[in-house]
C-alpha positions as CSV (number, residue, x, y, z in Angstrom):
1,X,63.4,-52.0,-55.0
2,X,64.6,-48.9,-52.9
3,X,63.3,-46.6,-55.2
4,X,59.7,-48.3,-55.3
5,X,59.8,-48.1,-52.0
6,X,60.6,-44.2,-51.9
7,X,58.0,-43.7,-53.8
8,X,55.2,-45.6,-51.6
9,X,56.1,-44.3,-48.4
10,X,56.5,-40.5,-50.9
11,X,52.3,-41.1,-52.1
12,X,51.3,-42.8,-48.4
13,X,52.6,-39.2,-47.0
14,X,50.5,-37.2,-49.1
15,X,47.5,-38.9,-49.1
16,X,47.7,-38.3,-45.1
17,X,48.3,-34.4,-46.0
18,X,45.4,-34.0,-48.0
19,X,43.3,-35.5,-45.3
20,X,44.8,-33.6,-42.4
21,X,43.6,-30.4,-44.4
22,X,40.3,-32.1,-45.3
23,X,39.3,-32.2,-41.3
24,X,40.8,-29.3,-40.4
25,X,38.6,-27.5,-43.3
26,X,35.5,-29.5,-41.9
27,X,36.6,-28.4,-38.5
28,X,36.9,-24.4,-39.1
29,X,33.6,-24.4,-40.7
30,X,31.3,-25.8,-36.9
31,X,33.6,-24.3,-34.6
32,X,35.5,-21.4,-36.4
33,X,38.1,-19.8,-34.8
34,X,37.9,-16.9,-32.7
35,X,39.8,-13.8,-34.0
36,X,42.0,-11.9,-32.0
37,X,39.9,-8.3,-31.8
38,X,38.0,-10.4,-29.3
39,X,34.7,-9.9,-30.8
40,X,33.4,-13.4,-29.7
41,X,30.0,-13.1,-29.4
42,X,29.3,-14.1,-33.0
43,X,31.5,-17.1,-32.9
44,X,29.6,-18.5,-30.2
45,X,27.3,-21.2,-30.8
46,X,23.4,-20.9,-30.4
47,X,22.2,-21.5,-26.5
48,X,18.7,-22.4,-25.6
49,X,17.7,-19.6,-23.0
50,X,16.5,-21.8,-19.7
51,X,13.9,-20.4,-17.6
52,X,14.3,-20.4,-14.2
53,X,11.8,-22.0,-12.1
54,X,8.8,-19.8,-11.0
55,X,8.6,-18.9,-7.4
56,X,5.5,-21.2,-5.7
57,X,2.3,-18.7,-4.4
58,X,2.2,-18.2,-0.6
59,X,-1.3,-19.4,0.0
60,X,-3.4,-17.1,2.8
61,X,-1.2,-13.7,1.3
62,X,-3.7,-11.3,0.0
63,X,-3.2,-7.9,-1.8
64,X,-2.7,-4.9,0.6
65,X,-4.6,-2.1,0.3
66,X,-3.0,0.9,0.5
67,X,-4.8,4.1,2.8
68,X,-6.8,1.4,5.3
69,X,-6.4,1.0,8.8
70,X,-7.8,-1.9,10.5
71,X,-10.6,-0.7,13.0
72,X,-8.2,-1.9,16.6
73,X,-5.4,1.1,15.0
74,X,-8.5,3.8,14.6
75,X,-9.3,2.8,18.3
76,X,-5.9,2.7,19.3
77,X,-5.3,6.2,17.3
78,X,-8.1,8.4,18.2
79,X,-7.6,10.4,21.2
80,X,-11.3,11.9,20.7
81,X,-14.4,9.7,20.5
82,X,-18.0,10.7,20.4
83,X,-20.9,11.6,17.9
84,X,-22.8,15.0,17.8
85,X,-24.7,17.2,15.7
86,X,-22.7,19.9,14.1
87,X,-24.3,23.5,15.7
88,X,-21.9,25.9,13.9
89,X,-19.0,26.3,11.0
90,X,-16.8,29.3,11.0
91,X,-13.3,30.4,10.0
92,X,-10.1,31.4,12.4
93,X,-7.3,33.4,10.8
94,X,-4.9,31.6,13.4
95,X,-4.6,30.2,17.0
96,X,-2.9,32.4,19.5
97,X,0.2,32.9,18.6
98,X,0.3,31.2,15.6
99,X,-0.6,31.8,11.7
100,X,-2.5,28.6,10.7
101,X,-5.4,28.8,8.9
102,X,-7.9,27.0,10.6
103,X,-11.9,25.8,10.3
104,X,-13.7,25.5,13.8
105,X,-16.5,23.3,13.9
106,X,-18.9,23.2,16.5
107,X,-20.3,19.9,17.9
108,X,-23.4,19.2,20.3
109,X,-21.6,15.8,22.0
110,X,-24.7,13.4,22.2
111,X,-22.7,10.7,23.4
112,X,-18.7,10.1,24.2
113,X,-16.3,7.6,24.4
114,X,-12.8,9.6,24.7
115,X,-12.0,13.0,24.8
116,X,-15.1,14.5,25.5
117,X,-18.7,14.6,27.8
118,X,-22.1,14.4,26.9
119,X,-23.9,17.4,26.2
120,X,-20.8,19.3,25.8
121,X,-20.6,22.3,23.3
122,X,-17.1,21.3,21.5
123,X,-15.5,22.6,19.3
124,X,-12.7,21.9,17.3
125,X,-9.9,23.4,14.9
126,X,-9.0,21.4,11.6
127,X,-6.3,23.0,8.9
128,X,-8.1,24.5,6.5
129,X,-6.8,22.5,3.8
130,X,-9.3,19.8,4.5
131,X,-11.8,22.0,3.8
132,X,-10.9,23.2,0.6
133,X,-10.0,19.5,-0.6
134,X,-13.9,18.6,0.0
135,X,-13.7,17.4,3.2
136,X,-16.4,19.6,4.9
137,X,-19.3,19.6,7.2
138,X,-22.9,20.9,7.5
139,X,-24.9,22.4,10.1
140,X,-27.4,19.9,11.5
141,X,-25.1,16.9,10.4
142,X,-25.0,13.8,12.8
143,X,-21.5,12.4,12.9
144,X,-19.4,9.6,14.8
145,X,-16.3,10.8,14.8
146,X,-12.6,9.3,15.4
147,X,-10.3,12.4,15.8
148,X,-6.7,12.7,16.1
149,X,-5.5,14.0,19.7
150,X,-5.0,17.5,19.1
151,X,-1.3,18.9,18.0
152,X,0.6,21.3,19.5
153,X,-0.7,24.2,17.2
154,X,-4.4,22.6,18.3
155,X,-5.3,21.2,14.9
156,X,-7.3,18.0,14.7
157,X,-8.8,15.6,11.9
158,X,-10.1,12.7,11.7
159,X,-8.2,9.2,12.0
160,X,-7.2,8.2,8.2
161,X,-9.3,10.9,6.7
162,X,-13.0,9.4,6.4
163,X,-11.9,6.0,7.6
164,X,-12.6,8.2,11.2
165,X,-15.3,9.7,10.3
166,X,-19.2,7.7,10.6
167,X,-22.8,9.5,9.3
168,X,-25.6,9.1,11.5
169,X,-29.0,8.9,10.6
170,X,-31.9,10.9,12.7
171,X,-32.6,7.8,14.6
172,X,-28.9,6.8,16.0
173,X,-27.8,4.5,13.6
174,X,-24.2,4.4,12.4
175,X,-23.9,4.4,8.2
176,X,-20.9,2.7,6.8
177,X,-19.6,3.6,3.1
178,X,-18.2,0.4,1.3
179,X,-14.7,1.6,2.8
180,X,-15.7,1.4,6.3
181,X,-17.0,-1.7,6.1
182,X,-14.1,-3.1,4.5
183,X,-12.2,-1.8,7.6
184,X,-14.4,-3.3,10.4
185,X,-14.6,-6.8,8.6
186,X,-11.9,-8.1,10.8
187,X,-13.7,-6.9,14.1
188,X,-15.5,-9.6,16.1
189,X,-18.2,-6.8,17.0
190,X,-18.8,-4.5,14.3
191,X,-17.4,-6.7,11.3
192,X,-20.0,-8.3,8.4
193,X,-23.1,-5.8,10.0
194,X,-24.9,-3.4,7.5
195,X,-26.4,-1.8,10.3
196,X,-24.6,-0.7,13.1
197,X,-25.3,0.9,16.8
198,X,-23.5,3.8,18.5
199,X,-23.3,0.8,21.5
200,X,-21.7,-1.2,18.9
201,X,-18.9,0.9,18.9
202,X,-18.8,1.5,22.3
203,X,-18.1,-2.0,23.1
204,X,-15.9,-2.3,20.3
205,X,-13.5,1.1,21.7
206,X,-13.4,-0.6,25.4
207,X,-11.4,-3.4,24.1
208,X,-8.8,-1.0,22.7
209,X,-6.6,1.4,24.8
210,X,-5.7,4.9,23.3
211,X,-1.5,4.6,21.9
212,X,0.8,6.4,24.3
């Protein structure tokens, strides 16, 4: 009887053997086991990449566009206002005591807001860079011009390059390039007009005081 009982409890301990090693083999082969050179990303078990959430559009926020200056800055800028025929073009070596190339341009002031009087013979000194980058003038041109006060070598230019600058026709009237309008669209004057008056403008500058 003892030995028949020996030999139960002997087969009851290996059948219990067998399947310890049975799970543990089932077990190795989903999660194996991670070696010791540390290499672990290949043990790891495949992770659906989440997305995060996408940021919510600020309504009203528009793209800026870079070079413009809304028309109250020009205003604000300009320390000389006024529009003129352009009576002469030349070429200066450098101001008085200085070496800056320079182009002098002549104006006939037909009418003035800043900087200048009416029927005044002015002239001004721009670096003569602009010129050679296109930015000229001709004699017998009508302009409305926003310049820059002059610097302390007496150089001048218009505000924002030709965001200061206005043609004229023979009869008065202010012409606007696709980029000025886009400028003055925010001005309660001169904004959404295809057509535009030198008085216009003049109305428009008194609202705005020159920056100190």
């Amino acid at each position: 009887m003892i030995g028949f009982c020996w030999r139960l409890l002997a087969a009851f301990t290996l059948i219990f053997i067998s399947a310890c090693a049975f799970v543990r083999a089932q077990d190795s082969e989903r999660f194996p086991v991670m070696p010791l050179d540390g290499n672990v990303s290949r043990y790891l078990l495949p992770v659906d990449r989440v997305r995060p959430p996408l940021s919510p559009i600020r309504p009203g926020v528009g793209p800026v566009t870079s070079g413009t200056l809304a028309f109250e800055q020009i205003a604000r800028v300009a320390g000389i206002i006024f529009s003129g025929r352009v009576t002469s073009i030349g070429q200066s070596a450098g101001l008085p005591g200085h070496e800056t190339a320079s182009t002098t341009i002549t104006f006939q002031v037909e009418q003035a807001m800043r900087g200048a009087s009416p029927g005044q013979n002015l002239t001004i000194h721009e670096w003569a860079g602009l010129w050679s980058s296109g930015e000229r003038y001709r004699v017998g041109e009508r302009v409305l011009l926003f310049l820059y006060p002059p610097s302390k070598l007496g150089l001048t230019s218009p505000v924002s390059g030709g965001l200061g600058r206005f043609a004229m026709d023979s009869r008065g009237t202010v012409l606007t390039s696709p980029r000025h309008a886009a400028t003055l669209s925010g001005d309660l004057i001169l904004g959404g007009k295809t057509s535009l008056r030198y008085a216009d403008f003049a109305r428009a500058v008194e609202r705005y005081r020159p920056e100190e």
